[in-house]
C-alpha positions in Angstrom: 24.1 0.1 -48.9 22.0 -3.3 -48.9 19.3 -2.8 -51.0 17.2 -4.2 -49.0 17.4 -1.5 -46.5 16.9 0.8 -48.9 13.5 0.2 -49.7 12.6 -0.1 -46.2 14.3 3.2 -45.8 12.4 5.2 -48.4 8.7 3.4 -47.4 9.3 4.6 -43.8 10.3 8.3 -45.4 7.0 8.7 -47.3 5.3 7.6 -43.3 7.3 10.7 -41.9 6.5 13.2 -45.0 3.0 11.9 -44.1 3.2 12.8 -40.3 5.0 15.7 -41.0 2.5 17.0 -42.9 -0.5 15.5 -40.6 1.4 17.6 -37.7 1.9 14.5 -35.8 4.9 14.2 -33.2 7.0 11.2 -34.3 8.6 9.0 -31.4 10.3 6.9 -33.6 11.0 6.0 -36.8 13.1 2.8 -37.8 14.4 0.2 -40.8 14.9 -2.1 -37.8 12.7 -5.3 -38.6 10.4 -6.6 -36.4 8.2 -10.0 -36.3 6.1 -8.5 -38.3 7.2 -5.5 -40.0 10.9 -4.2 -41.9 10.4 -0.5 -40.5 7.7 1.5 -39.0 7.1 5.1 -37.2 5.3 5.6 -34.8 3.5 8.6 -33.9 1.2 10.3 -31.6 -2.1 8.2 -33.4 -3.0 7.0 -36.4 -5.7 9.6 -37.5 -9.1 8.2 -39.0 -9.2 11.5 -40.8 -8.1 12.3 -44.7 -4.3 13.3 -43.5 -3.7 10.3 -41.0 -5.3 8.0 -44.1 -2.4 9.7 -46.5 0.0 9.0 -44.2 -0.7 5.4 -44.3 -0.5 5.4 -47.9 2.6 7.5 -48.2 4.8 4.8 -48.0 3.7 2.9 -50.9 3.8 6.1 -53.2 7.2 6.9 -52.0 8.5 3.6 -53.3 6.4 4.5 -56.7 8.3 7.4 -56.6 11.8 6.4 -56.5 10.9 3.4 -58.8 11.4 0.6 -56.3 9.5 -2.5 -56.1 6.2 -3.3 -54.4 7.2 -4.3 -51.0 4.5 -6.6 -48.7 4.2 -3.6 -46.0 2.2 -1.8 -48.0 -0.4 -4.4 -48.4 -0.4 -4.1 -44.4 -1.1 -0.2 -45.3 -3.5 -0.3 -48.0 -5.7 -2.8 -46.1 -5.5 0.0 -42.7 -7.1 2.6 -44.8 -9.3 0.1 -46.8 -10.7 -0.9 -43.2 -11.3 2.5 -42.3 -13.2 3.9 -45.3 -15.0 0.6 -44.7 -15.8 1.7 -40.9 -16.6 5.4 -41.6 -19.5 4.2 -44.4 -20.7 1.3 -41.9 -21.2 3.5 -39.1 -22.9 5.9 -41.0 -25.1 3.4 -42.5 -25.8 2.0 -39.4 -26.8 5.0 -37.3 -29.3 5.9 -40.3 -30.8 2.1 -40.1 -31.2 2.6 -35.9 -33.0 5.9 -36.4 -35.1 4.6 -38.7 -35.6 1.7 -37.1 -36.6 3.0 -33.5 -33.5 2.0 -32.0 -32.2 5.0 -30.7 -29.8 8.0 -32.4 -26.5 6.7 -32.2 -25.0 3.9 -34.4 -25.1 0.3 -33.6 -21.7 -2.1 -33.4 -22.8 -5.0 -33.3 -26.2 -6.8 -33.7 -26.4 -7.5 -30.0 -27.4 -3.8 -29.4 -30.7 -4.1 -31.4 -33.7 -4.3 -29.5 -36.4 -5.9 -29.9 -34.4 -8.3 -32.3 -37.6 -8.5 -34.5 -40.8 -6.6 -35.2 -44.3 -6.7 -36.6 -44.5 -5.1 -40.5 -47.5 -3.8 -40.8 -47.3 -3.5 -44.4 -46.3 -7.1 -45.2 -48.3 -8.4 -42.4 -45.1 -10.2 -41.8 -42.2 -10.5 -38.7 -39.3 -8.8 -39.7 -35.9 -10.0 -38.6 -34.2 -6.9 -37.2 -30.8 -8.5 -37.1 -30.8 -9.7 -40.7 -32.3 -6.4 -41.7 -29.4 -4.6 -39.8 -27.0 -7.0 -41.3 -27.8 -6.4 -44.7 -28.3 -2.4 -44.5 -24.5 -2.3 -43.3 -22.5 -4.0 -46.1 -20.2 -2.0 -47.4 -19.4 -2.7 -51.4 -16.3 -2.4 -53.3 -18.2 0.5 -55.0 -18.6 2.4 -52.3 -15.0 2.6 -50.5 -13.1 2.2 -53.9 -13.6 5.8 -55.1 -12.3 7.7 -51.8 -9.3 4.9 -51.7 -8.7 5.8 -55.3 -8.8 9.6 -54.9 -6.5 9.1 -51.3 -4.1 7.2 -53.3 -3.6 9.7 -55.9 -3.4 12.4 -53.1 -0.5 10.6 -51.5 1.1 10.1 -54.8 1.3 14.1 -55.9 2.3 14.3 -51.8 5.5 11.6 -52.5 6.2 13.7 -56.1 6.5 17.6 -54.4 8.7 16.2 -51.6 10.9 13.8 -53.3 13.6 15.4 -51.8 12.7 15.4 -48.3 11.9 11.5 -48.8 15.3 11.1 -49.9 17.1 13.1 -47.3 15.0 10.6 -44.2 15.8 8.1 -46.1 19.5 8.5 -46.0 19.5 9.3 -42.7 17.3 6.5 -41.4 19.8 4.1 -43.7 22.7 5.6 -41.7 21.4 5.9 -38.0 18.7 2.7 -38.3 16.3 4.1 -36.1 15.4 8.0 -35.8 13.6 10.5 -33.2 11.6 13.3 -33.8 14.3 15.7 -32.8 16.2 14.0 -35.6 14.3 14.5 -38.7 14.3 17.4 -40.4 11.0 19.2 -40.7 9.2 20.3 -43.7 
């Protein structure tokens, strides 16, 4: 078996041990490449929750596992979950800024929603730039993502470990059939 293949076969593995676990229904799952991709599986959604976050990383750790090399899909994965720790702590950050800020209780997207864009400080006896303000409360820092990432990571990792075996035996059957249904994969 190309080797090649291989790879691509145990990456997409650690996605289905991922949905499997998540409960998700699997439509397909393939080693097929695409423009942009050498396999994928797709599922019923990509969960912005802790399990649908896993899943995304599963493929990585599954190569980890089996000692293979680093492939460039997971870079696709890794920056999916970075962007959506990033989007969790923004949003939060955000809705706390418009409450305190008298623009409402729900979070703002973009800086188009804030109105008035500037007010009078009081204190300062100065103008205050609502949108810069706004702009600066909702970075998000390396610092603050990192540690979830980190602890995800590891999660997905002890995940790929347990169920080696069941890894292994998609793998094999995605490197023999190319491109696999829910009905075909074995469950958990």
């Amino acid at each position: 078996m190309p080797q090649h293949n291989w790879v691509s076969a145990i990456h997409e593995g650690g996605h289905v041990l991922g949905a499997r676990l998540a409960g998700s229904e699997i439509y397909e799952a393939t080693i097929v490449p695409s423009k942009s991709f050498d396999g994928w599986v797709k599922t019923d959604t990509f969960s912005h929750r802790e399990e649908g976050m896993v899943e995304a990383l599963l493929g990585h750790a599954a190569e980890l596992e089996f000692g293979l090399r680093y492939s460039w899909g997971a870079e696709h994965d890794y920056a999916k979950v970075e962007k959506t720790l990033k989007e969790r702590i923004r949003w939060r950050k955000s809705k706390a800024w418009a409450k305190a800020n008298d623009q409402g209780e729900t979070a703002i997207i973009s800086d188009s929603e804030i109105h008035p864009r500037s007010r009078w400080d009081a204190k300062t006896g100065r103008r205050v730039n609502l949108v810069n303000d706004w702009r600066k409360a909702v970075r998000v820092s390396r610092k603050e993502w990192k540690l979830e990432f980190d602890r995800l990571r590891r999660k997905a990792r002890r995940l790929a470990r347990k169920h080696r075996a069941y890894i292994e035996k998609v793998a094999t059957l995605l490197v023999e059939k190319c491109t696999v249904t829910d009905e075909e994969i074995p469950q958990l």
